[in-house]
KOLNUKE-965357 format. One line per 4 residues: for each residue x, y, z of N, C-alpha, C. Coordinates in steps of 0.2 Angstrom, whole numbers, plus 5000, padded with zeros to 4 digits. Atoms other than C-alpha are relative to their C-alpha. Layout:
N
X:Y:Z:X:Y:Z:X:Y:Z | ...
This chain:
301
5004:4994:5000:5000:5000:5000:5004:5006:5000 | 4997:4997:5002:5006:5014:4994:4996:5010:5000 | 5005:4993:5003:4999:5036:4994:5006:5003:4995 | 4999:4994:5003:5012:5047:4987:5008:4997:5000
4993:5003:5001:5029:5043:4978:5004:5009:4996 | 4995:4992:5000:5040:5061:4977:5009:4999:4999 | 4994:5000:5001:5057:5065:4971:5004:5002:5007 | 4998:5000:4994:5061:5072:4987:4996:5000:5006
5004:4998:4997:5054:5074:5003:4996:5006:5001 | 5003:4995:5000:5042:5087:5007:5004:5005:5005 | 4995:4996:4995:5050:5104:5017:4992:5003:5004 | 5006:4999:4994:5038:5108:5034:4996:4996:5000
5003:5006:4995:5026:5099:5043:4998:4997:4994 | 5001:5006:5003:5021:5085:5034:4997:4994:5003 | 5003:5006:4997:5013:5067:5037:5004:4994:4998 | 4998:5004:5001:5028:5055:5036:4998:4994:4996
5005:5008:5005:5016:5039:5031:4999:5001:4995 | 5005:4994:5006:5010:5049:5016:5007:4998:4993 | 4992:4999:5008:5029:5047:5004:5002:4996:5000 | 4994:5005:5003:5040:5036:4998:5006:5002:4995
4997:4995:5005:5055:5044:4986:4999:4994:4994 | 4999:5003:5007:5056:5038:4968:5005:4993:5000 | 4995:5005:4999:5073:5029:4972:4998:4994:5004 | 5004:5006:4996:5065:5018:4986:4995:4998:4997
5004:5001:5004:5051:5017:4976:5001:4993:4994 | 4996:5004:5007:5060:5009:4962:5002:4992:5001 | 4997:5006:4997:5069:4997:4974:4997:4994:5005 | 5004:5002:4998:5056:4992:4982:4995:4995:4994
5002:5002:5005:5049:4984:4963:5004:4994:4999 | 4990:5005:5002:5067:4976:4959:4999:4995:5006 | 5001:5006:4996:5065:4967:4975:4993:4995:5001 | 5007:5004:5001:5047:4961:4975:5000:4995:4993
5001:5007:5008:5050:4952:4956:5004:4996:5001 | 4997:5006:4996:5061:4942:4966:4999:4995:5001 | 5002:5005:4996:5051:4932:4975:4993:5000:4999 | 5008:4999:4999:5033:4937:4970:5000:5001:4994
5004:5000:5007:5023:4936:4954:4995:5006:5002 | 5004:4993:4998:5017:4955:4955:4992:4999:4995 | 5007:4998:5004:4998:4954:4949:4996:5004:5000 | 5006:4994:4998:4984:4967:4947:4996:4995:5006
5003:5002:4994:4974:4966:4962:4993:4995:4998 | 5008:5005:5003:4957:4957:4952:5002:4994:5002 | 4994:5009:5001:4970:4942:4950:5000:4998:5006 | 4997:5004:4993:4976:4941:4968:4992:4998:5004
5008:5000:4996:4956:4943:4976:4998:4992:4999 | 5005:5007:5001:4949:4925:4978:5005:4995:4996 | 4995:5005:5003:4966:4916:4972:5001:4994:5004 | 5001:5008:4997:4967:4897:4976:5006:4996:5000
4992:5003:5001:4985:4893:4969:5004:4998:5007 | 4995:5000:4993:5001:4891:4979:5005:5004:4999 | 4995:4996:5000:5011:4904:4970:5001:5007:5004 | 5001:4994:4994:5017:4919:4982:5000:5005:4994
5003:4995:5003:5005:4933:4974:5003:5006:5003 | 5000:4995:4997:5009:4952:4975:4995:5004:4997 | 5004:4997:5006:4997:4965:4970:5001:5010:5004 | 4999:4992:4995:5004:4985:4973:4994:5005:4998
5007:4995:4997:4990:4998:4979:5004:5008:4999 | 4999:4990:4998:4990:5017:4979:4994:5003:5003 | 5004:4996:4997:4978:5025:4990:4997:5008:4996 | 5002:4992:5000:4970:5044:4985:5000:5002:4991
4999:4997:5006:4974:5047:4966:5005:5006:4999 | 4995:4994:5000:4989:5059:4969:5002:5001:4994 | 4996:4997:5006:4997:5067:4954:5009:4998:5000 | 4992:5002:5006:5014:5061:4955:4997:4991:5001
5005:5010:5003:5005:5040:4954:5001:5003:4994 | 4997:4999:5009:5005:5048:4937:5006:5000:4997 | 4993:4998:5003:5020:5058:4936:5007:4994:5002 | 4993:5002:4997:5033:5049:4948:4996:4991:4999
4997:5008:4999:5028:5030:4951:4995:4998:4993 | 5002:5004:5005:5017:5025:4935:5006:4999:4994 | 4992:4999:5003:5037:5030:4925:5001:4993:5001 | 4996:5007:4996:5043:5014:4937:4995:4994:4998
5004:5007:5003:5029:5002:4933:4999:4999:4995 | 4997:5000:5009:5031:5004:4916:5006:4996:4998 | 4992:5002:5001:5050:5004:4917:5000:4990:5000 | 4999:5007:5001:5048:4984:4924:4992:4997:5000
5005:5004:5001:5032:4981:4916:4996:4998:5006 | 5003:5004:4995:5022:4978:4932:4995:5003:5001 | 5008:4995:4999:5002:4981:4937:5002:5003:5008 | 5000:4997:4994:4997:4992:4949:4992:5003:4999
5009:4998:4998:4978:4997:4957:5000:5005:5005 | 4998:4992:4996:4976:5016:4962:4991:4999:5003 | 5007:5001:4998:4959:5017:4972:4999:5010:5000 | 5003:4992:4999:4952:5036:4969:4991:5002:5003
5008:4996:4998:4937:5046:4974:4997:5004:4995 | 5001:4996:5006:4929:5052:4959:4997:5007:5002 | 5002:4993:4998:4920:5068:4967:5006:5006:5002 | 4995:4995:5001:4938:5074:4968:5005:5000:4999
4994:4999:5004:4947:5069:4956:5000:5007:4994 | 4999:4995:5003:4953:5083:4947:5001:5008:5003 | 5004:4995:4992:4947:5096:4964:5010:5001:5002 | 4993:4994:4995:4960:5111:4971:4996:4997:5007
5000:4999:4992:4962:5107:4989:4994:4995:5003 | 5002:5006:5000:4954:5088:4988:4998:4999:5008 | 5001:5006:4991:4957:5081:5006:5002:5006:5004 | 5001:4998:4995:4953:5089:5021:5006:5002:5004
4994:5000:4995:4969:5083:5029:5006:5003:4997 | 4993:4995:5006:4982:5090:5015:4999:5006:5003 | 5000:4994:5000:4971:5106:5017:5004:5003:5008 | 4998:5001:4993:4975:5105:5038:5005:5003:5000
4993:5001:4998:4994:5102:5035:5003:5007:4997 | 4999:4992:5004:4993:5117:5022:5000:5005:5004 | 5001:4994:4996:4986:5128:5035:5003:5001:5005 | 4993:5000:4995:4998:5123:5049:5005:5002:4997
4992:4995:5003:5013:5128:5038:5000:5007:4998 | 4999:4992:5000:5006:5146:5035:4997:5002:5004 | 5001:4995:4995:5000:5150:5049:5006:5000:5006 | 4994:5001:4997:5018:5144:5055:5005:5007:4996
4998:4994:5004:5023:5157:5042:4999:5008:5000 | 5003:4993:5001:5012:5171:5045:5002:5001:5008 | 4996:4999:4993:5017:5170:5065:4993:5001:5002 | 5005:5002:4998:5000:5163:5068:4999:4992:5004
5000:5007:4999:5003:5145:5076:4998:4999:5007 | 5004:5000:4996:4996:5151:5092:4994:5001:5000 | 5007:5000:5002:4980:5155:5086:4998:4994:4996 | 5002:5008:5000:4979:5138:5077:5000:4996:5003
5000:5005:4995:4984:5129:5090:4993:5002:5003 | 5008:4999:4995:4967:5138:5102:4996:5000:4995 | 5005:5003:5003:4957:5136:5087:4998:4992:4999 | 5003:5008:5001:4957:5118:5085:4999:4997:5009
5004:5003:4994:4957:5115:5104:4995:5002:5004 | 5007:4999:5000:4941:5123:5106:4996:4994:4996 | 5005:5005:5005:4935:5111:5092:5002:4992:5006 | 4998:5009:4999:4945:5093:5100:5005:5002:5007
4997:5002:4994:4947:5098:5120:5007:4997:5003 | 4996:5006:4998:4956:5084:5122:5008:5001:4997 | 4995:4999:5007:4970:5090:5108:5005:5005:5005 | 4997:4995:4995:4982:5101:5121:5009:5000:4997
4992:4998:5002:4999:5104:5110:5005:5003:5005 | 4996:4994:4997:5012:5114:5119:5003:5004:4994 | 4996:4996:5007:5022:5118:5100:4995:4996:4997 | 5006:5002:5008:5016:5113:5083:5006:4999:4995
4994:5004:5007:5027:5101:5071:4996:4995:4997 | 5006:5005:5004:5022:5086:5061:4997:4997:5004 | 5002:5004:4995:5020:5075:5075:4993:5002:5004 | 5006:4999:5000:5006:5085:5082:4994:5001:4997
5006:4999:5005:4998:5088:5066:4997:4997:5000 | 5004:5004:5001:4996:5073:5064:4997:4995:5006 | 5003:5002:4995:4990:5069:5081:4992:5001:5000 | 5005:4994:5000:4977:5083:5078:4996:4995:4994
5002:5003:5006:4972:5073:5062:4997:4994:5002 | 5002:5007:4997:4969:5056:5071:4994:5004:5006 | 5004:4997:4996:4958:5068:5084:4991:5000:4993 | 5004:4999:5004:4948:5074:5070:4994:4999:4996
5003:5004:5004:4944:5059:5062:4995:4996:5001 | 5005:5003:4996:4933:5055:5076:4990:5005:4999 | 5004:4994:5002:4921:5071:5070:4996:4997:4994 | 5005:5001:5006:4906:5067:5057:5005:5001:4994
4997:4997:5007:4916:5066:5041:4998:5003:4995 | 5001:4994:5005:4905:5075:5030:4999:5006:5000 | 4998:4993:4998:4907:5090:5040:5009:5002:4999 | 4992:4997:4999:4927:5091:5040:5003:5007:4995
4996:4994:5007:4931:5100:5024:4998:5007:5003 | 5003:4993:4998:4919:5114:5030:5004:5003:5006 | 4996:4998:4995:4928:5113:5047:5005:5003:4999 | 4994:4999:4998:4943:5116:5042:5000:5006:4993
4999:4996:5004:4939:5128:5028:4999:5007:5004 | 5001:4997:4995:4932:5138:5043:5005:5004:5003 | 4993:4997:4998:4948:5139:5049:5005:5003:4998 | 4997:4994:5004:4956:5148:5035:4997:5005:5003
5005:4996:4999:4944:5159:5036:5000:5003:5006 | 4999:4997:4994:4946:5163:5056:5010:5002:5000 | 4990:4998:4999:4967:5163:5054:5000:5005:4992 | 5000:4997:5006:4963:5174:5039:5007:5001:4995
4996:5003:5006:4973:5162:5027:4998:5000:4995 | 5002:5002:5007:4971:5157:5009:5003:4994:4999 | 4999:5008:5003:4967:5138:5002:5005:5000:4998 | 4996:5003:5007:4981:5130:4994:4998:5000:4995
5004:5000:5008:4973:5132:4976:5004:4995:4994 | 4995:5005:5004:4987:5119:4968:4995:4994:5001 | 5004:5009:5003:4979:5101:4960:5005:4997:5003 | 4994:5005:4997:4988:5088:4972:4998:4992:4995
5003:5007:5001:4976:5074:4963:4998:5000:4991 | 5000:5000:5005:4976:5066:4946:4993:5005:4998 | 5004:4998:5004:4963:5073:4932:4999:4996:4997 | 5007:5006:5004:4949:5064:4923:5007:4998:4994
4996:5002:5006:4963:5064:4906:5004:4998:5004 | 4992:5006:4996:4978:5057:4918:4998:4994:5003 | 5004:5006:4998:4966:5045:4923:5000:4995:4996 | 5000:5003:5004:4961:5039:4908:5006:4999:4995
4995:5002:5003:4978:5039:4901:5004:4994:5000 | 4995:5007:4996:4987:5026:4912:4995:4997:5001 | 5006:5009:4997:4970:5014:4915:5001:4996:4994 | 4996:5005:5005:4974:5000:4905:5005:4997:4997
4997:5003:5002:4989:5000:4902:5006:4998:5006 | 4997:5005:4993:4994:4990:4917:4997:5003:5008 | 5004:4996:4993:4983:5002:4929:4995:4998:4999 | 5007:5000:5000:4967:4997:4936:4998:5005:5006
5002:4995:4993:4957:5010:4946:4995:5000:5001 | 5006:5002:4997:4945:5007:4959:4997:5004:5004 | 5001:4994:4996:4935:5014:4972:4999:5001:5006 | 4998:4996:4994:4939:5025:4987:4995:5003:5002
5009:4996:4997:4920:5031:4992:5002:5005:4996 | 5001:4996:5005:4913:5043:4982:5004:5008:5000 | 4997:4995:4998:4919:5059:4992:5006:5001:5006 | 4994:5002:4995:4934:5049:5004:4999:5003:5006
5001:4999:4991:4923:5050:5021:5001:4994:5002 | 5000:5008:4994:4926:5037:5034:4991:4997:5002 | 5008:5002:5000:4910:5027:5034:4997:4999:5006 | 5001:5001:4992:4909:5022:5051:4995:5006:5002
5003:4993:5000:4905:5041:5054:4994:5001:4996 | 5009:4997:5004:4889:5041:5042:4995:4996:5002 | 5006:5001:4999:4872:5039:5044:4999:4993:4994 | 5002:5008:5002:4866:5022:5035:5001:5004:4991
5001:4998:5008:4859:5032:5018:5009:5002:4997 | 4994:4998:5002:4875:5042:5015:5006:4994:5000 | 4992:5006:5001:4888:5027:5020:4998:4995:4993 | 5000:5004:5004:4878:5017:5007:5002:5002:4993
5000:4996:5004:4878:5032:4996:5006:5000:4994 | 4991:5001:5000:4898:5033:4996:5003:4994:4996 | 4998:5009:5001:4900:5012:4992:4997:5002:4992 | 5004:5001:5008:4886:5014:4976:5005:5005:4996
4999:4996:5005:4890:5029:4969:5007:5001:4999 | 4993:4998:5001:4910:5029:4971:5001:4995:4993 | 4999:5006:5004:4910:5013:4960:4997:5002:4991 | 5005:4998:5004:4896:5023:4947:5004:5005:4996
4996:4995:5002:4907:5039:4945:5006:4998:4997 | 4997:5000:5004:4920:5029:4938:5000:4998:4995 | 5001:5005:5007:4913:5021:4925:4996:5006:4997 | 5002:4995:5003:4903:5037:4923:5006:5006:4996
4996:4997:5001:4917:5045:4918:5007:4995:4995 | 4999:5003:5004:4922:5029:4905:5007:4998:5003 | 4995:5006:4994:4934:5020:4918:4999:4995:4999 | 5003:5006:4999:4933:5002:4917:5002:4999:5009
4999:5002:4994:4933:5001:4935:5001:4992:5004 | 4999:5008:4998:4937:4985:4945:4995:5002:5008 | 5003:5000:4996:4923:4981:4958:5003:5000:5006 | 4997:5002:4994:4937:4980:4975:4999:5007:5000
5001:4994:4998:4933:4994:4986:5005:5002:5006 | 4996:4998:4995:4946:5003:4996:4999:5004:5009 | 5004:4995:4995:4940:5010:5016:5002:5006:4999 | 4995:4994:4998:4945:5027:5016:5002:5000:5008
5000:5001:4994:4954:5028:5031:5001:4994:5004 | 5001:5006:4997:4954:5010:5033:4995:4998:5004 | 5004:5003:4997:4939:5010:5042:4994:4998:4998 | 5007:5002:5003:4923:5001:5041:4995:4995:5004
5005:5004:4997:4908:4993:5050:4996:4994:4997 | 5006:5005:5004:4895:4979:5046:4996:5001:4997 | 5005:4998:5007:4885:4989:5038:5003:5002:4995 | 4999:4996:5009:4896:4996:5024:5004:4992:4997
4997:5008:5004:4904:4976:5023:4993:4997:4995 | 5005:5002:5003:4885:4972:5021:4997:5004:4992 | 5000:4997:5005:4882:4987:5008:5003:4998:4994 | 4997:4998:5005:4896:4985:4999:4999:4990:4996
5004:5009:5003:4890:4963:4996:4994:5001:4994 | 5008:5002:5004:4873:4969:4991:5002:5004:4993 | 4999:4998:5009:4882:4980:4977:5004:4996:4996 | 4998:5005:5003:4889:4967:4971:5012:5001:4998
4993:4999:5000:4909:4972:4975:5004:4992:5003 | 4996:5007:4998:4922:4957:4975:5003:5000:5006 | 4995:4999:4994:4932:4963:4989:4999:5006:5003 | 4999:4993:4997:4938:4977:4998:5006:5000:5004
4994:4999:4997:4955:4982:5006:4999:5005:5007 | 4999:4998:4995:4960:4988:5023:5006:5004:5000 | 4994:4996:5001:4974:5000:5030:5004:4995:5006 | 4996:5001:4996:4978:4984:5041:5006:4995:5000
4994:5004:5002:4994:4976:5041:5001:4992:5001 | 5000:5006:4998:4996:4958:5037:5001:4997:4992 | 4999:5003:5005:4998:4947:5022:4991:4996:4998 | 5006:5004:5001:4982:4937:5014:5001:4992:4997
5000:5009:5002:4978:4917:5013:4993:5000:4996 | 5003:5000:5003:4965:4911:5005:4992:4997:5004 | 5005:5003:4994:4955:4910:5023:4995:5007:5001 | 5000:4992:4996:4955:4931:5023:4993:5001:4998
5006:4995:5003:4938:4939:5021:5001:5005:4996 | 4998:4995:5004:4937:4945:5006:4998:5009:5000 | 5002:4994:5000:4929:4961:5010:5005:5003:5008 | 4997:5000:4995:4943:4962:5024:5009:4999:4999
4992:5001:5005:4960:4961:5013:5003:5003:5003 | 4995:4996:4995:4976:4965:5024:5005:5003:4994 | 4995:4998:5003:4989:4977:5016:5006:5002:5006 | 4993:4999:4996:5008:4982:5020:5000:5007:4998
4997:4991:5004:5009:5002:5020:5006:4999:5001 | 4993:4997:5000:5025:5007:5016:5002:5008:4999 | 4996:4993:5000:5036:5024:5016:5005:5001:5003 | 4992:5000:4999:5051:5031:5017:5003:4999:5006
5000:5000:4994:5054:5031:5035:5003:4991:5002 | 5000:5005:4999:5052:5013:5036:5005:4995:4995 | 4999:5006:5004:5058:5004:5021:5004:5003:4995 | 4996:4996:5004:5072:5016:5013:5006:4995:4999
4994:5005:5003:5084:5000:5011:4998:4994:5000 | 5002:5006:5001:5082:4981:5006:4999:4999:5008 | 5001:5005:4995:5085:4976:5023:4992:5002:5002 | 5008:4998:4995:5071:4988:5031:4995:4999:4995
5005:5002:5004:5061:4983:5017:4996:4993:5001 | 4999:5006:5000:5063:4965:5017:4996:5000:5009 | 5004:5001:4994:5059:4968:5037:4992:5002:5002 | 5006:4998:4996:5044:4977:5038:4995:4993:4993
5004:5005:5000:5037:4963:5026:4998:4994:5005 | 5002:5005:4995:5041:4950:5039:4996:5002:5005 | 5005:4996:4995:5031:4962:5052:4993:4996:4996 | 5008:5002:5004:5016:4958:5040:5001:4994:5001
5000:5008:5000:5020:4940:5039:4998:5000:5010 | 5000:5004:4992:5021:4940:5061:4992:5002:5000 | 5008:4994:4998:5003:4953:5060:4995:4994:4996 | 5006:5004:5005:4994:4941:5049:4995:4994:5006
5006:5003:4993:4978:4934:5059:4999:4994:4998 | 5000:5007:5003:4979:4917:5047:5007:4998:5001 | 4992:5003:4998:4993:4904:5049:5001:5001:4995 | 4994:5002:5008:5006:4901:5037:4998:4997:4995
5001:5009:5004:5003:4892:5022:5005:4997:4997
């Protein structure tokens, strides 16, 4: 599992989990064709063989999945399955959490990060920073997620607005032409809810809403979509497992770590996030697999 594959790293707060560099990127392919049969994900869902299947993931539809890692899948001929949100693919200032991360580094700039800081713990009590770096960004982020997800964008647009900032207005996230360029030729792309809310969070209608229509908007928009549905967030209840059955999806992926047998619930598929932090050499690569391999909730086969 994979979000964001970048030349370098980012400069100011950021969300470490969120990158990968191009070079690790790369090395991270090279080593997988070693020992794994990389397939698109369709392939691996509901596979019965005994050869060790890989199938690499990208979360959100970010603009370098275009630019930076679809160059590398190419380069060794290998699939890969991006899971997007059709309501904002193409969308200035997409995800809630980007915009956040945007907002804490200019109001770090404008000599505003006290006023950030008592705006959000008004909103999340419990949230009581002393400074403001990545690390509580993204504490602040995991607080957040806990708040009705179809209100967040609003919340935090609020927040410009009270720190009298201005949006990021830069495209982080492919476009419908970048989409349809690469689908096909070795990309499959599937869906991420329709507007990348955490379902748990909604009411029955709208969680259903998200499952149907994320899968509808891709095809509406002349996608040969693959029925696997990605949680946003990794999360998900018994009612969006049931939802997402009655619409007829084969699967569904998670953000939890583990490897898959052929015991896994399909609508319950464990992936290995990776990024740079973690797996920027063979060896740390090599080991945050075996981590998967100890996490997996099925025996060995």
């Amino acid at each position: 599992m994979y979000h964001r594959v970048v030349g370098q790293l980012p400069e100011g707060y950021h969300d470490p989990a969120m990158f990968v560099r191009e070079d690790s990127f790369d090395m991270h392919i090279r080593e997988l064709k070693q020992f794994f049969r990389i397939v698109p994900l369709r392939e691996l869902v509901g596979y019965c063989g005994s050869e060790n299947l890989c199938a690499i993931t990208f979360d959100d539809g970010w603009d370098d999945t275009y630019s930076r890692a679809f160059p590398i899948l190419r380069k060794y001929a290998v699939p890969a399955t991006v899971f997007i949100s059709g309501n904002l693919i193409g969308k200035n200032g997409s995800f809630w959490f980007e915009n956040l991360i945007d907002l804490a580094n200019k109001a770090r700039d404008a000599g505003k990060v006290s006023a950030f800081l008592h705006y959000f713990h008004l909103l999340i009590p419990d949230w009581r920073p002393l400074h403001l770096d990545s690390e509580t960004i993204c504490s602040l982020v995991q607080h957040l997620k806990s708040l009705p997800a179809d209100n967040l964008s609003n919340l935090i647009m609020k927040a410009y607005e009270e720190l009298g900032l201005a949006l990021n207005e830069s495209r982080l996230v492919m476009c419908w032409e970048e989409v349809r360029e690469i689908s096909g030729n070795g990309i499959s792309f599937a869906p991420h809810g329709l507007n990348h809310l955490i379902l748990p969070t909604l009411d029955s209608t709208t969680k259903c809403k998200e499952i149907r229509e994320s899968l509808n908007s891709l095809r509406e928009n002349d996608i040969d979509a693959i029925p696997i549905f990605s949680y946003p967030n990794g999360d998900w209840d018994n009612e969006s497992i049931d939802c997402l059955i009655e619409e007829g999806y084969l699967g569904a992926v998670t953000t939890n770590l583990g490897y898959n047998t052929t015991k896994t619930d399909r609508h319950r598929l464990n992936r290995i996030g990776l990024h740079e932090f973690i797996c920027n050499t063979p060896g740390l690569f090599w080991f945050r697999i075996f981590q998967a391999m100890l996490a997996g909730s099925q025996p060995w086969s």
